[in-house]
N, CA, C and O of each residue as an XYZ file, in Angstrom:
400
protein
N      16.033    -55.155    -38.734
C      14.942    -56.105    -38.909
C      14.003    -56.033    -37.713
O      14.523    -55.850    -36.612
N      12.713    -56.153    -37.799
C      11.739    -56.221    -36.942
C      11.473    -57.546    -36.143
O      11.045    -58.283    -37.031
N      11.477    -58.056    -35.330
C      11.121    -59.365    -35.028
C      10.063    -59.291    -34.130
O      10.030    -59.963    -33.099
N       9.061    -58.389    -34.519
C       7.437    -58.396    -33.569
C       7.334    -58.986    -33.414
O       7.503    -59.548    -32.332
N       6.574    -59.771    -35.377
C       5.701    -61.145    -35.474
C       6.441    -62.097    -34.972
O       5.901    -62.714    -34.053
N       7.588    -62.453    -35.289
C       8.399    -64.055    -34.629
C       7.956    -64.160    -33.237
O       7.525    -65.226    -32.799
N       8.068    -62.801    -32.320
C       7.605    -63.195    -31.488
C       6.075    -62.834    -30.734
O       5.971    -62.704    -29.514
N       5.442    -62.761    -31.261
C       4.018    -63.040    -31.646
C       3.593    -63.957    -32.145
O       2.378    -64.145    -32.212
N       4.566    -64.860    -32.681
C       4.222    -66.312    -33.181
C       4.383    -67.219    -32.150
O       3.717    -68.250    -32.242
N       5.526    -67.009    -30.635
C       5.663    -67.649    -29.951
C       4.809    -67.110    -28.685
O       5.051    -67.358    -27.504
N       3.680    -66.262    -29.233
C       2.692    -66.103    -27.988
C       2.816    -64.798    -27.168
O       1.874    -64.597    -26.400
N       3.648    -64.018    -27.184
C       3.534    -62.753    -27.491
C       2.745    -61.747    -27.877
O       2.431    -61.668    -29.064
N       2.255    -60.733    -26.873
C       1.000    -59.932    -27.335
C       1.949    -59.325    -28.496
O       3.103    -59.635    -28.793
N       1.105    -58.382    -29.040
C       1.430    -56.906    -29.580
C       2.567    -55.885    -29.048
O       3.513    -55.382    -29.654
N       2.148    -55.754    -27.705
C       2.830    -54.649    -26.916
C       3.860    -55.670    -26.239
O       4.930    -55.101    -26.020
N       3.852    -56.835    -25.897
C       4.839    -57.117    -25.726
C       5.727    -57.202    -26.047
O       6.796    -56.922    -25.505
N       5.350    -57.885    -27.659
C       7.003    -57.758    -28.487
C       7.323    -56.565    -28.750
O       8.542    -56.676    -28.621
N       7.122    -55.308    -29.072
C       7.344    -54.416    -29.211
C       8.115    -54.269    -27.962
O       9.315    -54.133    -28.198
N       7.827    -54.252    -26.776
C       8.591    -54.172    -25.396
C       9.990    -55.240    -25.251
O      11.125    -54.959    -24.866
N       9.524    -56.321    -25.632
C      11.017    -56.624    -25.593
C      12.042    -56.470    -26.449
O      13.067    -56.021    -25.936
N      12.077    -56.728    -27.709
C      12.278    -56.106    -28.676
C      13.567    -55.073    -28.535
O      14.791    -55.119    -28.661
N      12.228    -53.822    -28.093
C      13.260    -52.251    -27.663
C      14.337    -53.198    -26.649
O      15.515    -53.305    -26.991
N      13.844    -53.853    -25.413
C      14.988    -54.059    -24.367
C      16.020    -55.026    -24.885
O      17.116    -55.167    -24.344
N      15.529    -55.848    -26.217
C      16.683    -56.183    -26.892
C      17.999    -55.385    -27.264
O      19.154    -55.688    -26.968
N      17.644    -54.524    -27.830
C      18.238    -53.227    -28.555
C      18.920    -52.269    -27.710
O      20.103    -51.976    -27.882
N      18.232    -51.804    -26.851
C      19.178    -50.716    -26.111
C      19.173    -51.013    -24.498
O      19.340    -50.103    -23.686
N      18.924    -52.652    -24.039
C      19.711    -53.074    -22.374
C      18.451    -52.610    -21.455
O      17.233    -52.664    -21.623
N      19.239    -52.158    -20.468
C      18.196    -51.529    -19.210
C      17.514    -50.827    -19.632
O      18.083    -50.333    -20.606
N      15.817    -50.102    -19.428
C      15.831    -48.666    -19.610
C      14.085    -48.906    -18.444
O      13.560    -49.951    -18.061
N      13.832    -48.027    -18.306
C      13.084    -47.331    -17.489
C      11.507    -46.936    -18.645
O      11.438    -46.446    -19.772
N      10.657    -47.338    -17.870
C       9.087    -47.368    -18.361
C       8.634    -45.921    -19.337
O       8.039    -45.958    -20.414
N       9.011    -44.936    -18.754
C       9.028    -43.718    -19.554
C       9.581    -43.737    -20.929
O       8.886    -43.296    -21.845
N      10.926    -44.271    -21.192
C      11.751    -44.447    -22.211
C      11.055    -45.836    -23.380
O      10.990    -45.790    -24.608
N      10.682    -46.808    -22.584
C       9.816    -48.232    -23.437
C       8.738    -47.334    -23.941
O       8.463    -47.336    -25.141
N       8.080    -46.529    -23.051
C       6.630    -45.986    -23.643
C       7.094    -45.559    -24.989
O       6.643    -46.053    -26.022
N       8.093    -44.539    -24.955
C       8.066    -43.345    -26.330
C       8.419    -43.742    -27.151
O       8.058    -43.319    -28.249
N       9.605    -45.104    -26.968
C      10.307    -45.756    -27.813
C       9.283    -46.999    -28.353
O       9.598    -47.423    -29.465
N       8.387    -47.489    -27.877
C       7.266    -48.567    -28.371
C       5.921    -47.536    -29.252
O       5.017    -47.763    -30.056
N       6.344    -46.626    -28.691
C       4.339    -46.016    -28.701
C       2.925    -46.994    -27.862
O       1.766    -47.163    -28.240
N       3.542    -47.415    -26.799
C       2.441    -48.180    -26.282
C       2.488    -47.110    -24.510
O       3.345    -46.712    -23.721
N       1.099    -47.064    -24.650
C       0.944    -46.384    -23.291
C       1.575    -46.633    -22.579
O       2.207    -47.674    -22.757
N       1.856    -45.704    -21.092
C       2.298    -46.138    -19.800
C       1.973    -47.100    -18.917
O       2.765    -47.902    -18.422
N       0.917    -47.035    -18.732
C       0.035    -47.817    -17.808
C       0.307    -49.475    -18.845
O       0.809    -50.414    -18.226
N      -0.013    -49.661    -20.173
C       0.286    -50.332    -20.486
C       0.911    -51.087    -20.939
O       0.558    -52.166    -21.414
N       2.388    -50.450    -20.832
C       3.872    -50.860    -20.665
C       4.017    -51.549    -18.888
O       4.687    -52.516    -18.525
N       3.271    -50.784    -18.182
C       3.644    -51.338    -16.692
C       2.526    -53.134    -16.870
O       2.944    -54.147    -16.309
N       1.585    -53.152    -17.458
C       0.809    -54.295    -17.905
C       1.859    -55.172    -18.515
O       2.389    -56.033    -17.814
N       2.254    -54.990    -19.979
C       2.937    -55.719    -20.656
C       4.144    -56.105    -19.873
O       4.344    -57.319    -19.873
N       4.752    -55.592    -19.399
C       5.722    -55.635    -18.439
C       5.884    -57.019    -17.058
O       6.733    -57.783    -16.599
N       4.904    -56.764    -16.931
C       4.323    -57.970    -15.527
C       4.054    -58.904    -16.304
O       4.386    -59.944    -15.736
N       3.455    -59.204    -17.718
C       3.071    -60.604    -18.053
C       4.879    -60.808    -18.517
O       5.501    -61.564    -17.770
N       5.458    -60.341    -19.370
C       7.110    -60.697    -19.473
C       7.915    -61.374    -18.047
O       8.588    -62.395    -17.909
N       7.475    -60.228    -17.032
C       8.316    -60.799    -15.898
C       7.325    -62.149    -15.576
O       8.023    -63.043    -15.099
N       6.192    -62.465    -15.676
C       6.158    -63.678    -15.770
C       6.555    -64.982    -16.195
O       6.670    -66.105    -15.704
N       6.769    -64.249    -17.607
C       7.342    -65.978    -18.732
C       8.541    -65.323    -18.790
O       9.070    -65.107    -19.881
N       9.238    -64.840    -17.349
C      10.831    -64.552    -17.298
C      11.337    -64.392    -18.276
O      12.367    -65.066    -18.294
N      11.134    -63.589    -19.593
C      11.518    -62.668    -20.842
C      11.981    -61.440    -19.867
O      12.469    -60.602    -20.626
N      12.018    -61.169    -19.105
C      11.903    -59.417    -18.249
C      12.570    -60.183    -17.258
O      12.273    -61.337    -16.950
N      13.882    -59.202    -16.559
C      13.974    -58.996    -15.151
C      13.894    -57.382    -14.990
O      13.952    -56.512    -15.859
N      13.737    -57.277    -13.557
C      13.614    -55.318    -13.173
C      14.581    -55.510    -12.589
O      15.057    -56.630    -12.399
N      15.165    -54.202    -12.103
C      16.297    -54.007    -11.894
C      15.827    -52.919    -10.911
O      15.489    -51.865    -11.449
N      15.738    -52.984     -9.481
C      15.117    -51.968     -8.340
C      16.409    -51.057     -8.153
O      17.522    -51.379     -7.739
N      15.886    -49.710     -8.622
C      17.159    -48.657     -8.168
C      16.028    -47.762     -7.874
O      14.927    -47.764     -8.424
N      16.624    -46.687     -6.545
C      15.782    -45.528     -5.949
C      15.144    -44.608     -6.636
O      14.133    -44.111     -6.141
N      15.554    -44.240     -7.774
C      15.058    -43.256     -8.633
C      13.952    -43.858     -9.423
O      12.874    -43.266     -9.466
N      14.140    -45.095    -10.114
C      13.718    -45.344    -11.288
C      14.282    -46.768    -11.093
O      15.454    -47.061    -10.857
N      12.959    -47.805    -11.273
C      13.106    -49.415    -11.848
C      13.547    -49.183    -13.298
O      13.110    -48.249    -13.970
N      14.437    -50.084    -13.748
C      14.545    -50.529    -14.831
C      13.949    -52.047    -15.367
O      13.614    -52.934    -14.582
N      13.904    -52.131    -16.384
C      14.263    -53.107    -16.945
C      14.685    -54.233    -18.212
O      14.396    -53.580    -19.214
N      15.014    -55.068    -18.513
C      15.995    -55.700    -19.012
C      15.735    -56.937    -19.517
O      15.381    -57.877    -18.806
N      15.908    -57.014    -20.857
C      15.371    -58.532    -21.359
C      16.217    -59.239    -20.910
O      17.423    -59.085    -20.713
N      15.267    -60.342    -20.691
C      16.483    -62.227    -20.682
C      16.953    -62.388    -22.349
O      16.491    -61.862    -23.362
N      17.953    -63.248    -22.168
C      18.422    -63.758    -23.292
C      17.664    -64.503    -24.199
O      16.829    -65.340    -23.854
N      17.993    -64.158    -25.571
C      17.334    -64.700    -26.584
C      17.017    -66.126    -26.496
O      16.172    -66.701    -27.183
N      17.751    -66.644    -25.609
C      17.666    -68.405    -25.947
C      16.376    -68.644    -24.880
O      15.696    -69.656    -25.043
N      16.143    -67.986    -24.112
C      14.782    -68.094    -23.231
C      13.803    -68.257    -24.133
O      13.098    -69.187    -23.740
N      13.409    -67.822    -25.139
C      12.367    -67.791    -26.360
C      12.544    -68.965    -26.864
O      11.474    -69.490    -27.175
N      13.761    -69.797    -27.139
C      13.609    -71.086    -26.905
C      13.110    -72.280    -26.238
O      12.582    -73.302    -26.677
N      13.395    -71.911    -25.125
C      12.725    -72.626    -23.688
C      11.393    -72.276    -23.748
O      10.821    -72.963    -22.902
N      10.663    -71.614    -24.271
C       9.179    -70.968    -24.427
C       8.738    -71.750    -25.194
O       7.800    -72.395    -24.726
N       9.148    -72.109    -26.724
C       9.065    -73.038    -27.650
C       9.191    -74.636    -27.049
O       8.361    -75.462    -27.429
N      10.178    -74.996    -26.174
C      10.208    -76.568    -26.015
C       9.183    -76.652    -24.760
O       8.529    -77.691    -24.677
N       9.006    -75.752    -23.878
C       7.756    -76.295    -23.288
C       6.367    -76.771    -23.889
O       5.754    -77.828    -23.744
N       6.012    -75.333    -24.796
C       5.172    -75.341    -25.467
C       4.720    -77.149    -25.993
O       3.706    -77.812    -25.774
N       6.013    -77.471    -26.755
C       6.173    -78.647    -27.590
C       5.840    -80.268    -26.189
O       5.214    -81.259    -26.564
N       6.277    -80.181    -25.043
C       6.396    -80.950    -23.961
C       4.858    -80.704    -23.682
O       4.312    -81.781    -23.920
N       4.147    -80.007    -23.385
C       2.692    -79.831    -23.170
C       2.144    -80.531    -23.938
O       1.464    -81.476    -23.539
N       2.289    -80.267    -25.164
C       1.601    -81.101    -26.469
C       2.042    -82.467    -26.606
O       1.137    -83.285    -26.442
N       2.851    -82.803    -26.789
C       3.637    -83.918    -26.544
C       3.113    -84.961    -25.246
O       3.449    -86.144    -25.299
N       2.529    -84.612    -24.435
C       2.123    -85.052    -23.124
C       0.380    -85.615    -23.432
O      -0.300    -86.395    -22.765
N       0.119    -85.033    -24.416
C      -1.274    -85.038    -24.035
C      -1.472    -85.547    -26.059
O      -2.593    -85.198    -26.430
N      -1.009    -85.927    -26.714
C      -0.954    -85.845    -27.875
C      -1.116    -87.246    -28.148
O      -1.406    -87.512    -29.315
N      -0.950    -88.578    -27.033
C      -2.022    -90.091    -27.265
C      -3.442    -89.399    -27.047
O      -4.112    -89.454    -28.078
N      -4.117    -88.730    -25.929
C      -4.980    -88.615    -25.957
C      -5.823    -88.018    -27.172
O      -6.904    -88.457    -27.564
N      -5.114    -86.919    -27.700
C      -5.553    -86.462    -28.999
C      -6.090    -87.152    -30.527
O      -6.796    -86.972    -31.519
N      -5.023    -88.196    -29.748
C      -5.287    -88.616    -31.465
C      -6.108    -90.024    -31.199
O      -6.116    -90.901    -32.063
N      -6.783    -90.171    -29.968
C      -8.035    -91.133    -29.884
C      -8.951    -90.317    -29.813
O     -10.017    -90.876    -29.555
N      -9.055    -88.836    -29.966
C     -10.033    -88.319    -30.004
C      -9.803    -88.459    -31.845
O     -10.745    -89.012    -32.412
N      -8.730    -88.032    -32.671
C      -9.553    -88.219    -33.949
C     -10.115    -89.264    -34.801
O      -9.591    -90.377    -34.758
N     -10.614    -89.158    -35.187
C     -11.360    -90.020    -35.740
C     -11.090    -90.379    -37.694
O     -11.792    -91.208    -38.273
């Protein structure tokens, strides 16, 4: 099964889910290996890559030869979802004196 869109629904580029995805599937692997295995450029695997290690979906893994790296656990995509919901939730009296 594919789970791009699911996570493209939770805000997820294109190339990202495709990137995590693969690191779902086969663990550690190294930027060369995400490229061929995604079909998304190099340069833009090292892009997609840095916004993941942002919303901590991605850790790297520093070895001399070759960084790897390695999805977080599925339940993190959870925690992505209840913030999401806490943001809205926060600001959601104000919203609804804006409707009318």
């Amino acid at each position: 099964m594919n789970y791009q869109e699911l996570f493209q629904s939770l805000g997820l580029s294109k190339n990202e889910s495709k990137i995590y995805e693969i690191l779902l599937r086969h663990g550690e692997c190294g930027v060369g290996f995400i490229s061929e295995k995604s079909g998304v450029h190099r340069r833009n695997v090292y892009d997609s890559l840095n916004r993941l290690l942002e919303k901590a979906l991605v850790t790297e893994i520093v070895e001399s030869s070759e960084n790897k790296y390695q999805a977080a656990e599925p339940k993190k995509l959870l925690e992505i979802v209840h913030e999401k919901a806490e943001s809205i939730e926060k600001v959601l009296p104000e919203l609804e004196k804006l409707h009318f």
